[in-house]
KOLVEX-558754 format. One record per residue: x, y, z of N, C-alpha, C, O in turn. Coordinates in steps of 0.001 Angstrom, whole numbers, plus 500000, padded with zeros to 6 digits. Example, Ala and Ser with C-alpha at 12.3 -4.5 7.8 and 13.67 -1.06 7.14 Angstrom:
% KOLVEX-558754
+--------+--------+--------+--------+--------+--------+--------+--------+--------+--------+--------+--------+
|    nc1 |    nc2 |    nc3 |   cac1 |   cac2 |   cac3 |    cc1 |    cc2 |    cc3 |    oc1 |    oc2 |    oc3 |
+--------+--------+--------+--------+--------+--------+--------+--------+--------+--------+--------+--------+
| 513190 | 494310 | 507800 | 512300 | 495500 | 507800 | 513200 | 496700 | 507800 | 514236 | 496681 | 508465 |
| 512850 | 497750 | 507080 | 513670 | 498940 | 507140 | 512900 | 500030 | 507870 | 513409 | 501138 | 508039 |
+--------+--------+--------+--------+--------+--------+--------+--------+--------+--------+--------+--------+
% end
This chain:
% KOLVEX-558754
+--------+--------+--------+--------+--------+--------+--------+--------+--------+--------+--------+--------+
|    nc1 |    nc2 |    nc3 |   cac1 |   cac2 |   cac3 |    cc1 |    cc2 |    cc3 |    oc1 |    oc2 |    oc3 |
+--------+--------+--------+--------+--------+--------+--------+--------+--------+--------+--------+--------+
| 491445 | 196423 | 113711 | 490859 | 195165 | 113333 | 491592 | 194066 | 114094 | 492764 | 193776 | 113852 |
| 490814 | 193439 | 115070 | 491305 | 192278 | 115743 | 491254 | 190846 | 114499 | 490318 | 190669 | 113719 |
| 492233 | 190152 | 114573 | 492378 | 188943 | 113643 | 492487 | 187550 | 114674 | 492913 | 187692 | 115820 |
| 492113 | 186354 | 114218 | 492619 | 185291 | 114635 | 492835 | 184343 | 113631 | 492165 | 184126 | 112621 |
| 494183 | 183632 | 114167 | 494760 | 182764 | 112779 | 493518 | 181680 | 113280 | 493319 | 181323 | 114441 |
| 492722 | 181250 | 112028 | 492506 | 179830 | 111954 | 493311 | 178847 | 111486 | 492865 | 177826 | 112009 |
| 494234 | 178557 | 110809 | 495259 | 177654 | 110891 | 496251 | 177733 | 111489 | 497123 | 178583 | 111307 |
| 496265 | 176459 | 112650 | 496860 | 176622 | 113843 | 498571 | 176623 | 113367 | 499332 | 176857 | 114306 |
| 499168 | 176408 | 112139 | 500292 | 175807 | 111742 | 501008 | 177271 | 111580 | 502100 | 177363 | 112140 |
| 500424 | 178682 | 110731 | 500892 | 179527 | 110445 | 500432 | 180778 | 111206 | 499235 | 181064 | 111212 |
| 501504 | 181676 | 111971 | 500756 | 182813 | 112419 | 500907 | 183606 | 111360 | 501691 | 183386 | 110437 |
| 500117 | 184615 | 111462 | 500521 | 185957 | 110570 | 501311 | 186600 | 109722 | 501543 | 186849 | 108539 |
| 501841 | 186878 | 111584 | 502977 | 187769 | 110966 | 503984 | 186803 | 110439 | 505036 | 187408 | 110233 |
| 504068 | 185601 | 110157 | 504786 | 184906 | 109223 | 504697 | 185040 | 107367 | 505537 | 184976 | 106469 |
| 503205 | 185254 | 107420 | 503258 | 185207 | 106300 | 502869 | 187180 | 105225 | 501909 | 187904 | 104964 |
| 504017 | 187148 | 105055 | 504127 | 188243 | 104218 | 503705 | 188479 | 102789 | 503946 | 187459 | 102144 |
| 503121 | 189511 | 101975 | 502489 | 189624 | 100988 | 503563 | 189890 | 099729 | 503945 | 191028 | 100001 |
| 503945 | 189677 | 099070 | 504784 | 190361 | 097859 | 504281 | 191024 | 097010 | 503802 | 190409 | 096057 |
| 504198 | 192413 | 097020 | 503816 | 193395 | 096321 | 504321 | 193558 | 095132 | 505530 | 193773 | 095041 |
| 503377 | 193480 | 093781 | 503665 | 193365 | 092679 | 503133 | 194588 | 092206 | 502338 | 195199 | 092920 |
| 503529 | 195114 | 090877 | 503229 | 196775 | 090230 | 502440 | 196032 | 089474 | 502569 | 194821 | 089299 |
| 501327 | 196971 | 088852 | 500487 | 196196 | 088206 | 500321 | 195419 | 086578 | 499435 | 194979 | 085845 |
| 501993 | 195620 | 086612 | 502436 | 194949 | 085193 | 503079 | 193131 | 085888 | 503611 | 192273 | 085184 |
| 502924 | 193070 | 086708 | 503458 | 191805 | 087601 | 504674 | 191790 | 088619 | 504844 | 191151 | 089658 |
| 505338 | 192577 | 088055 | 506780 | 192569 | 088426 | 506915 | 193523 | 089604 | 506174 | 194506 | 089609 |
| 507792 | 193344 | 090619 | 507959 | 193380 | 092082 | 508272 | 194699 | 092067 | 509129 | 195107 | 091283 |
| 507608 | 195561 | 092949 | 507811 | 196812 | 093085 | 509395 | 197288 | 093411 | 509875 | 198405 | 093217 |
| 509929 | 196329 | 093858 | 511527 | 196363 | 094389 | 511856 | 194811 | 094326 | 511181 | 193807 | 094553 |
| 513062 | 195007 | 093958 | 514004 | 193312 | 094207 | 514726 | 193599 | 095509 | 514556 | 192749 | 096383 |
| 515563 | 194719 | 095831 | 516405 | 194932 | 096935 | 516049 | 196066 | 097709 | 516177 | 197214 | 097285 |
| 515690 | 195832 | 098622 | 515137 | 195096 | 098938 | 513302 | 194584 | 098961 | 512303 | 195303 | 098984 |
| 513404 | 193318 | 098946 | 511865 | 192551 | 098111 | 510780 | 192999 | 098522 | 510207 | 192647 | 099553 |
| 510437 | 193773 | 097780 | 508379 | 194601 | 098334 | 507640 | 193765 | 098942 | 506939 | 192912 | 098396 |
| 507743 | 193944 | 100014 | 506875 | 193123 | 101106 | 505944 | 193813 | 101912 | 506353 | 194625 | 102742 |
| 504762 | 193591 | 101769 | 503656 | 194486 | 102883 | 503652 | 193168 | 104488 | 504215 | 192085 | 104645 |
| 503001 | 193750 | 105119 | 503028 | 192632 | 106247 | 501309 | 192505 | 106319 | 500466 | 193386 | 106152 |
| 501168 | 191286 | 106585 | 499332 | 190720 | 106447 | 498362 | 192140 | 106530 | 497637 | 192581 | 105639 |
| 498554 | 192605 | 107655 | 498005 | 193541 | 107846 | 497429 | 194901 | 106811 | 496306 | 195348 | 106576 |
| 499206 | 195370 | 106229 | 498564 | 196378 | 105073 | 498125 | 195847 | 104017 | 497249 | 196423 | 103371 |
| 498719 | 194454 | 103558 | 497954 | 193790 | 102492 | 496244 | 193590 | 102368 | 495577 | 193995 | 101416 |
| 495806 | 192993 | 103354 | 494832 | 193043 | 103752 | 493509 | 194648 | 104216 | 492280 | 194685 | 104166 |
| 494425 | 195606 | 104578 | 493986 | 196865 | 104657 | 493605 | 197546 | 102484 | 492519 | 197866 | 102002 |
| 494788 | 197517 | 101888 | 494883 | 197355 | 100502 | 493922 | 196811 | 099693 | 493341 | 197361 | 098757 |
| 493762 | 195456 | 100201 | 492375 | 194684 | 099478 | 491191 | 195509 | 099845 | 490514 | 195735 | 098842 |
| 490718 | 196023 | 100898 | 489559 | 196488 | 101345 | 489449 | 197572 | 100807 | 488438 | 197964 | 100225 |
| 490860 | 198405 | 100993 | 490608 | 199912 | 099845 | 490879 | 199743 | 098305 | 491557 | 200472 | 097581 |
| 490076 | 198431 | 097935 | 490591 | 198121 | 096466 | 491480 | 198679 | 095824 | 491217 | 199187 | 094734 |
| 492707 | 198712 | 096343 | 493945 | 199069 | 095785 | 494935 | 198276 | 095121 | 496015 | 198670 | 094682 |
| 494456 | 197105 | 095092 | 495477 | 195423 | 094698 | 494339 | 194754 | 094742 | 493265 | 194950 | 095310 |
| 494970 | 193507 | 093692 | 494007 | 192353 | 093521 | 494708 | 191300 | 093881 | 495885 | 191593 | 093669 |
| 494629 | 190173 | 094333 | 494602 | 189141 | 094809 | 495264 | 188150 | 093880 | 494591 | 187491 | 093087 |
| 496762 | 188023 | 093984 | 497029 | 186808 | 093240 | 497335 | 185582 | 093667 | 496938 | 184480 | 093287 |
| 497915 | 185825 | 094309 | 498038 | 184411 | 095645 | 497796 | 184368 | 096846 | 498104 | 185351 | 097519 |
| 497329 | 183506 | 097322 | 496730 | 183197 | 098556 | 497740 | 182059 | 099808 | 498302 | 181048 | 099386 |
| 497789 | 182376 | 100971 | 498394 | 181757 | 101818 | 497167 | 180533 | 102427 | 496022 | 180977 | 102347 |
| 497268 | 179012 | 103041 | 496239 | 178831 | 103548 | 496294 | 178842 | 104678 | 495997 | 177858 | 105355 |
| 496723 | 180064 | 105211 | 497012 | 180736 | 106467 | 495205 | 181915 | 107066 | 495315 | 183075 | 106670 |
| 494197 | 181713 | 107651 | 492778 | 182157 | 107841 | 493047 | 183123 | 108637 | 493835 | 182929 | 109562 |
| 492341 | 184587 | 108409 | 492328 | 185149 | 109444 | 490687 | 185747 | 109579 | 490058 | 185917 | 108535 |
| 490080 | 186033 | 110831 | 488939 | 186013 | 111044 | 488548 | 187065 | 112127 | 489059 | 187157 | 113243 |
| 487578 | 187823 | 111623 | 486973 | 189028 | 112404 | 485435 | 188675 | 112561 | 484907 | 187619 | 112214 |
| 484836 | 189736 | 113137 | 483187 | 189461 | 113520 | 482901 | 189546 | 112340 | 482208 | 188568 | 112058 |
| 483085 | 190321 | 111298 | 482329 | 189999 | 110028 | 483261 | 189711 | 108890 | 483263 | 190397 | 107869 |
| 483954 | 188811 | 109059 | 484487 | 188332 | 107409 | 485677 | 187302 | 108070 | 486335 | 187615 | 109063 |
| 485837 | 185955 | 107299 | 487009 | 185475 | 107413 | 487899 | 185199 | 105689 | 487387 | 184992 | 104588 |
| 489294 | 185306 | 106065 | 489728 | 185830 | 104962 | 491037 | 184990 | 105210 | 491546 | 184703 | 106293 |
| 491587 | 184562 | 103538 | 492773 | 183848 | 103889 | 493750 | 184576 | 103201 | 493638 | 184844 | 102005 |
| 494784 | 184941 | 103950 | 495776 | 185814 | 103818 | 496778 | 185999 | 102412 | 497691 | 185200 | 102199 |
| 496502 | 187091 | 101539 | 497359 | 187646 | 100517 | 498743 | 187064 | 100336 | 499415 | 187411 | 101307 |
| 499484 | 186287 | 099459 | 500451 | 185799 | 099671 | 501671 | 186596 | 098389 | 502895 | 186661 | 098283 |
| 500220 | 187195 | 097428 | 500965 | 187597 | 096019 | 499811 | 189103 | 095906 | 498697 | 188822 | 096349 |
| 499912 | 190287 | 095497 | 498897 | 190845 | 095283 | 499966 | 192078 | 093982 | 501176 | 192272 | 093867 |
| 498615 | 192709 | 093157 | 499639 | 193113 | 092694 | 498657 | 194711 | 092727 | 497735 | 194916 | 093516 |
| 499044 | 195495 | 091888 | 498232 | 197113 | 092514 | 498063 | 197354 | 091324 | 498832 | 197353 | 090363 |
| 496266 | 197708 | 091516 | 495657 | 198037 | 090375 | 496060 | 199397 | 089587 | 495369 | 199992 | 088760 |
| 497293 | 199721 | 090033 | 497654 | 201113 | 089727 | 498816 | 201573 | 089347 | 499232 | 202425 | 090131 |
| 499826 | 201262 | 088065 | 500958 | 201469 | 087426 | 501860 | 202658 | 088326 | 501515 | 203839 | 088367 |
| 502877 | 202198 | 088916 | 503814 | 203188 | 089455 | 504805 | 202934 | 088559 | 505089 | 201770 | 088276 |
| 505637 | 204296 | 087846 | 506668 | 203907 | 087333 | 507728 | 204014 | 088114 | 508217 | 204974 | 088709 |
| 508107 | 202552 | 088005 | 509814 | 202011 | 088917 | 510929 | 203552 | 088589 | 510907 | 204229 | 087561 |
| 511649 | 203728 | 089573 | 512601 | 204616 | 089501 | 513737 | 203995 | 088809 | 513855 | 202770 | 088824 |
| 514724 | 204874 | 088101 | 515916 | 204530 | 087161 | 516900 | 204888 | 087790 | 518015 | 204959 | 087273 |
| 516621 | 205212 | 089182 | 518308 | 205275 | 090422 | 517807 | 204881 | 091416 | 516722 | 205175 | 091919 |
| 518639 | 204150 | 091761 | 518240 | 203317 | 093545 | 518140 | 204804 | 094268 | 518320 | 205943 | 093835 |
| 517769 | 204273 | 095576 | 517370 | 205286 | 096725 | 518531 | 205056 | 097345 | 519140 | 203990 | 097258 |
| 518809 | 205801 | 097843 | 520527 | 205874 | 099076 | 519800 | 205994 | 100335 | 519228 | 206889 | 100957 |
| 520091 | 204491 | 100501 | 519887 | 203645 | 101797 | 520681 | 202921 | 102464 | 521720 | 202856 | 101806 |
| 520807 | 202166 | 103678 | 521804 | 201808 | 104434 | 522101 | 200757 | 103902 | 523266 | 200393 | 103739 |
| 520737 | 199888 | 103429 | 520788 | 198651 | 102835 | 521381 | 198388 | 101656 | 521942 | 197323 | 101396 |
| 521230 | 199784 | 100554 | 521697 | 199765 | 099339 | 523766 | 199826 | 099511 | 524742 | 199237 | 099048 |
| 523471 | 200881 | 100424 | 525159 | 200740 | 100339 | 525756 | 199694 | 100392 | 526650 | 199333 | 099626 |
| 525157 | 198903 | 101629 | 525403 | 197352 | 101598 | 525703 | 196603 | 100567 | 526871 | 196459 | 100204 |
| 524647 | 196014 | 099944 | 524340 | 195523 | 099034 | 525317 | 196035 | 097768 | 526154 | 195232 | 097356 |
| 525207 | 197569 | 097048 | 526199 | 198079 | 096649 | 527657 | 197511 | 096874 | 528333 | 197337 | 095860 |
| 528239 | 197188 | 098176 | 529388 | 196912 | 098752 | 529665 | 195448 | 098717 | 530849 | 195132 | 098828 |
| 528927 | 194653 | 098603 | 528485 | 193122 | 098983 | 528761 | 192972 | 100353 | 529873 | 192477 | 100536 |
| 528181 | 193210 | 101304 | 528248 | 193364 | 102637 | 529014 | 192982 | 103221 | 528996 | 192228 | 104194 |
| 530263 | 193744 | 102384 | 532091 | 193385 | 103147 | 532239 | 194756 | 103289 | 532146 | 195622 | 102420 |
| 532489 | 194871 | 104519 | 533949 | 196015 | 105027 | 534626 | 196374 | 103563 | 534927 | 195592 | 102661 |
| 534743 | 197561 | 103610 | 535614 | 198248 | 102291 | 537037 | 198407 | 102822 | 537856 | 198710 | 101953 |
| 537540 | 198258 | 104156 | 538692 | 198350 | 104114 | 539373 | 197241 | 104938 | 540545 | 197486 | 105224 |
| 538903 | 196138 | 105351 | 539231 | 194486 | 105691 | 538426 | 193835 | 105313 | 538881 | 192704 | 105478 |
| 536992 | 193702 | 104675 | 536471 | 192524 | 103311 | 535697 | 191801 | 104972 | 535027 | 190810 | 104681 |
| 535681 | 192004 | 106035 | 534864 | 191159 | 106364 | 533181 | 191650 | 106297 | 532686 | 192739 | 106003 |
| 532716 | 190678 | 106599 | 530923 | 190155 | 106447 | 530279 | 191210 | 107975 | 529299 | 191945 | 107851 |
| 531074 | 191066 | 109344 | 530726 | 191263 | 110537 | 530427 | 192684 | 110721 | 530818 | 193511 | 109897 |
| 529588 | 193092 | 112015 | 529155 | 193961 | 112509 | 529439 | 195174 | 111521 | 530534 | 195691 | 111746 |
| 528602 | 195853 | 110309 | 528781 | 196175 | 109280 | 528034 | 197198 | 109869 | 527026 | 196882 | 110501 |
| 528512 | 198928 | 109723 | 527791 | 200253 | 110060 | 528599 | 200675 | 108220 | 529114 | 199964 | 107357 |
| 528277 | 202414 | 108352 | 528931 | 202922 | 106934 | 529728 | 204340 | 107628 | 529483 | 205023 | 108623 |
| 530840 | 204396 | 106517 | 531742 | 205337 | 106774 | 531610 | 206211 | 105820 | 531166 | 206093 | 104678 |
| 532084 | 207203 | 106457 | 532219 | 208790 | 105406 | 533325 | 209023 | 105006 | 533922 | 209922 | 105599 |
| 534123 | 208237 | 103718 | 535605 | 208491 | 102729 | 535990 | 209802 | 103706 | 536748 | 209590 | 104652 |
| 535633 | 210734 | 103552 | 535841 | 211789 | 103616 | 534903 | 212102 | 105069 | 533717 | 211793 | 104946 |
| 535302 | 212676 | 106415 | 534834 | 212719 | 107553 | 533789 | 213744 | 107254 | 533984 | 214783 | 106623 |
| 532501 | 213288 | 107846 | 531767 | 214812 | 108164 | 532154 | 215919 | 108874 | 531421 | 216903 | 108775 |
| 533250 | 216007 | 109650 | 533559 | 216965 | 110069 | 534848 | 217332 | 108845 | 535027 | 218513 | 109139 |
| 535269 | 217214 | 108347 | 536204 | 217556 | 107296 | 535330 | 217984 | 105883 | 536034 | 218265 | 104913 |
| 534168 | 218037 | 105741 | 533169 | 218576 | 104781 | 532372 | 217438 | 104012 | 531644 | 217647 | 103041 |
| 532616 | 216213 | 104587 | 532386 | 215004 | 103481 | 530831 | 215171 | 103597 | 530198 | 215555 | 104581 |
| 530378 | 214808 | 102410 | 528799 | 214543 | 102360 | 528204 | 212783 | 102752 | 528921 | 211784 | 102700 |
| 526844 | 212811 | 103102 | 526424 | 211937 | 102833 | 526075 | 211689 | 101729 | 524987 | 212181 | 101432 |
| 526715 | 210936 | 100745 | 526330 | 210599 | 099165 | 527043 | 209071 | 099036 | 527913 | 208474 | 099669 |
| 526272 | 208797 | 097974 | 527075 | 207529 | 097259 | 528368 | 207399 | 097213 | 528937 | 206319 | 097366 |
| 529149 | 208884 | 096920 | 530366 | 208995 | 096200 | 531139 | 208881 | 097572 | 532337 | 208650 | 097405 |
| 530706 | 208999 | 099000 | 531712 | 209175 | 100044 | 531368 | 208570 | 100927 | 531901 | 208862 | 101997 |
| 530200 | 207309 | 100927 | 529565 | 206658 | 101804 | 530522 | 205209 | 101553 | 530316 | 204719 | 100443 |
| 531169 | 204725 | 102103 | 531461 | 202915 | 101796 | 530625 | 201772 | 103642 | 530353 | 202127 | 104789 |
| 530549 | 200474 | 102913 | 530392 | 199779 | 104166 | 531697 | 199837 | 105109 | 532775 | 200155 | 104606 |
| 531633 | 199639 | 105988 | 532492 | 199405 | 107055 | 532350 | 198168 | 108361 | 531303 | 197844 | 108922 |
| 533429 | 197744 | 108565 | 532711 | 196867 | 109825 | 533361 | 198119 | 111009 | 534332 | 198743 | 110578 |
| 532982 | 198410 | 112119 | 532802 | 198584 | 113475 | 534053 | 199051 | 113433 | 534310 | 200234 | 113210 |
| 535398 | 197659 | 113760 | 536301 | 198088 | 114015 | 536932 | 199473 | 113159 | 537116 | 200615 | 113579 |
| 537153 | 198952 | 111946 | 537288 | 199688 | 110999 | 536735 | 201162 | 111065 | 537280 | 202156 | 110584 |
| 535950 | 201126 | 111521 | 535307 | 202465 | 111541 | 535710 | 203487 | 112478 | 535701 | 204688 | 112210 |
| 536176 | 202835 | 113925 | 536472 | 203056 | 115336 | 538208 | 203617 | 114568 | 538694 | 204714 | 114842 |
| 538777 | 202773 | 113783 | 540053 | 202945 | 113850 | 540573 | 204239 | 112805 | 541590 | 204930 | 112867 |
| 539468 | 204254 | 111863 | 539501 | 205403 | 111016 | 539044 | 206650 | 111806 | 539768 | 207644 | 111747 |
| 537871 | 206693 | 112565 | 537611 | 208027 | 113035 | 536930 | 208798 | 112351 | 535980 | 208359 | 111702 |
| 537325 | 210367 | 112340 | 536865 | 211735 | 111661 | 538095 | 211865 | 110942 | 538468 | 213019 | 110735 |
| 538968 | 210710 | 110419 | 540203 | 210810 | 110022 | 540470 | 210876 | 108465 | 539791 | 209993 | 107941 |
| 541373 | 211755 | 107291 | 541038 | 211367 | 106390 | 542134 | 209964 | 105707 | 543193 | 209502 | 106131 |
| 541379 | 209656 | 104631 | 541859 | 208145 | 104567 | 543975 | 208218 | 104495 | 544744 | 207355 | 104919 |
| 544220 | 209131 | 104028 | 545814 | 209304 | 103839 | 546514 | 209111 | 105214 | 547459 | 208377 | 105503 |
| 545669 | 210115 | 106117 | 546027 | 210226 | 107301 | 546820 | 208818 | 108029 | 547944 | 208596 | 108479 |
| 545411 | 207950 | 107840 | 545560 | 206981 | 108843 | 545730 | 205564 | 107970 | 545514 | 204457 | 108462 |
| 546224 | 205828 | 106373 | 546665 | 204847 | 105100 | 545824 | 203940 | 105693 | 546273 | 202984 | 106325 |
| 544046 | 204244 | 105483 | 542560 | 203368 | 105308 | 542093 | 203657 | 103979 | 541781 | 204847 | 103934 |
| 541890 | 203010 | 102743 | 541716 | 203627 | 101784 | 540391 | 202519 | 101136 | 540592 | 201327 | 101366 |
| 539205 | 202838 | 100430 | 538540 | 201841 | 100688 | 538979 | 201116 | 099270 | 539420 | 201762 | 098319 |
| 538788 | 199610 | 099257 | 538999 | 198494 | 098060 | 538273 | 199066 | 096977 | 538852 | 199315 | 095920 |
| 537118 | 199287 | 097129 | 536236 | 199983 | 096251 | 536155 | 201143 | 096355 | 536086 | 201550 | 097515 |
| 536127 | 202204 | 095217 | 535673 | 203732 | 095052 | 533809 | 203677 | 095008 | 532994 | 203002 | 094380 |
| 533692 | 205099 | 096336 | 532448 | 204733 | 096377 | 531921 | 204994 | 095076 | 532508 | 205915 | 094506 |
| 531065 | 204506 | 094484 | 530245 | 205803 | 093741 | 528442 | 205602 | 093539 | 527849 | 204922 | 094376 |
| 527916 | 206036 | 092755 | 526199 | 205663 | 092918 | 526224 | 204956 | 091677 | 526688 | 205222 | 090568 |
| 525210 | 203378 | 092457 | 525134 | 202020 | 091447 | 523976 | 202235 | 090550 | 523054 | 202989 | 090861 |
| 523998 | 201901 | 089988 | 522789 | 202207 | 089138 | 521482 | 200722 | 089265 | 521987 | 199643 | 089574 |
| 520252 | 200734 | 089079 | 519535 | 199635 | 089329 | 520183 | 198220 | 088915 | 520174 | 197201 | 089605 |
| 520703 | 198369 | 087737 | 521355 | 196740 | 087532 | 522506 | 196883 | 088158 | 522586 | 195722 | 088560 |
| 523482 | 197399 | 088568 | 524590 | 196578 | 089711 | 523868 | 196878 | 090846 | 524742 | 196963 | 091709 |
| 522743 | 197102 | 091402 | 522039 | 196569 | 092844 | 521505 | 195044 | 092626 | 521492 | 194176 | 093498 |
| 520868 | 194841 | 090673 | 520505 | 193883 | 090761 | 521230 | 192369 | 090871 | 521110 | 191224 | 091304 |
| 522194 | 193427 | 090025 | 523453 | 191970 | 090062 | 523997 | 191362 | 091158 | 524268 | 190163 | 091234 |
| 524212 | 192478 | 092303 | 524944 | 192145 | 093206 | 523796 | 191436 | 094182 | 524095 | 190693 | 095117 |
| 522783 | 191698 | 093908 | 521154 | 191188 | 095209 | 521382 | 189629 | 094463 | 521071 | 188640 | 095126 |
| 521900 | 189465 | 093154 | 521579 | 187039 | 093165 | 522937 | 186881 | 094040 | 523514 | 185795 | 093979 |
| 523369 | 187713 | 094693 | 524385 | 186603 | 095730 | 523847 | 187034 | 096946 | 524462 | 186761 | 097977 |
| 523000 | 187543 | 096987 | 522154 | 187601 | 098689 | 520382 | 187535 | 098490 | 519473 | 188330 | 098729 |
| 520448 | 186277 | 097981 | 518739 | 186004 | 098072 | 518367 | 186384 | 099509 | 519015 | 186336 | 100555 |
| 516929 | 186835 | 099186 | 516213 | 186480 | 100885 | 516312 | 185288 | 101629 | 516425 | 184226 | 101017 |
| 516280 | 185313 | 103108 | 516132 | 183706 | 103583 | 515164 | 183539 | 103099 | 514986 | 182321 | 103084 |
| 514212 | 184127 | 102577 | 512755 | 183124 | 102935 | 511980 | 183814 | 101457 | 512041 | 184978 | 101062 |
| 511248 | 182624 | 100830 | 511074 | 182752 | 099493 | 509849 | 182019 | 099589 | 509858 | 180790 | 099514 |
| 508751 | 182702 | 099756 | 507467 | 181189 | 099728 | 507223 | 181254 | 097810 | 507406 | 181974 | 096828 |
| 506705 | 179960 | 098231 | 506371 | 179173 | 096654 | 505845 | 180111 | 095793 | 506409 | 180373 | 094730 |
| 504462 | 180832 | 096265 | 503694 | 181113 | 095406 | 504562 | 182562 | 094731 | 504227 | 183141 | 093698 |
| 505686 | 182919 | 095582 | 506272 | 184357 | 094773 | 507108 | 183683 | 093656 | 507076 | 184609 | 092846 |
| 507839 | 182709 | 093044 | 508510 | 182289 | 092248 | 508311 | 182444 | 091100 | 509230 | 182413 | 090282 |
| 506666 | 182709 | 090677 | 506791 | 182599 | 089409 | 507026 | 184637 | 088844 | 506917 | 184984 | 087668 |
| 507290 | 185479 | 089823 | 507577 | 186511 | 090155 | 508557 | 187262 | 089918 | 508626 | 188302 | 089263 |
| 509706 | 186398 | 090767 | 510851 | 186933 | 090546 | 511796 | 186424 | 089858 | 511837 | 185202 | 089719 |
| 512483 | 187014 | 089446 | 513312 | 186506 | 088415 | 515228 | 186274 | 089031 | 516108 | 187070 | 088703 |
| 515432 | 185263 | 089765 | 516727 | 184764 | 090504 | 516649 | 184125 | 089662 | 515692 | 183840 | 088941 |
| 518244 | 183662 | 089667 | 519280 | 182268 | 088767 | 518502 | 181275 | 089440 | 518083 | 181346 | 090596 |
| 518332 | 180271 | 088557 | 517506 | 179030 | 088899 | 518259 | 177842 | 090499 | 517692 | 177004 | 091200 |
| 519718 | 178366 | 090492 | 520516 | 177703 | 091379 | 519870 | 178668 | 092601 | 519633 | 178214 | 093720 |
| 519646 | 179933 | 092254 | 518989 | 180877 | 094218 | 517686 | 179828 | 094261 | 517648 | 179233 | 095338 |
| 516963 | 179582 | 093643 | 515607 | 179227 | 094371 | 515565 | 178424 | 095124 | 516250 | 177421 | 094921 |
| 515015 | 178485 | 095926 | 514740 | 176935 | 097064 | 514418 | 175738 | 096836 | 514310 | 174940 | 097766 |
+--------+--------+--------+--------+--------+--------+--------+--------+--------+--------+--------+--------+
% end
């Protein structure tokens, strides 16, 4: 499906849909259920979501012009999971996107407590953030070895400390019509 924005102010791919479960509430907070115009719009056509907010952002084909999904929610109850997914992002977030063994913010990859070549798993319990250096300087090393030990013990967060820790890293970008949605400290909103 070829599209063209009729409002010259917003392209598209700017404006993203926030996917709501069909009780209202956001299929994910961390990170925020977002379809991009496209599947939102694909969704509406396979009546799979209804339409709660609208962008006045136009998009237009040979047969239909349509103004872009801004809120939609799915006519179809998924029940939310009761353990985060072990993701790169979650560890993050999990970690507050500091280095576990110098606290900085920068060039942030994840380390294995315990080396994969020394038997460590990929899990919650042996995954921490890391920045770069940190990581370079630890190695396949174990933490005694090279006295790197992380600030935090890894372990697996459960949905509310992902949630707690996600109001000190709002999204940059929060359009209006998702607010009455999500539920941030009144000081995150824009």
């Amino acid at each position: 499906m070829t599209a063209h924005v009729m409002h010259p102010m917003a392209s598209p791919d700017s404006c993203p849909a926030l996917v709501l479960n069909a009780d209202f509430r956001p299929l994910s907070y961390y990170p925020l259920s977002l379809w991009s115009w496209q599947d939102a719009i694909k969704a509406v056509f396979m009546d799979r979501v209804n339409i709660v907010s609208e962008y006045d952002t136009v998009v237009r084909s040979p047969s239909f012009d349509m103004r872009l999904p801004s809120v939609v929610s799915l006519k179809t109850y998924i029940k939310p999971s009761r353990t985060p997914a072990f993701t790169r992002f979650n560890v993050f977030l999990r970690d507050r996107f500091s280095c576990q063994y110098c606290g900085t913010r920068d060039d942030l990859t994840f380390d294995h407590v315990i080396p994969r070549s020394k038997g460590g798993l990929t899990t919650w319990e042996n995954v921490v953030a890391a920045c770069s250096p940190c990581n370079l300087r630890k190695g396949d090393k174990m933490p005694a070895t090279v006295d790197m030990f992380p600030m935090q013990k890894a372990y697996a967060p459960t949905v509310n400390d992902l949630h707690r820790n996600g109001k000190l890293f709002p999204p940059n970008y929060l359009h209006e019509s998702w607010l009455d949605y999500l539920y941030w400290d009144s000081e995150l909103e824009p």
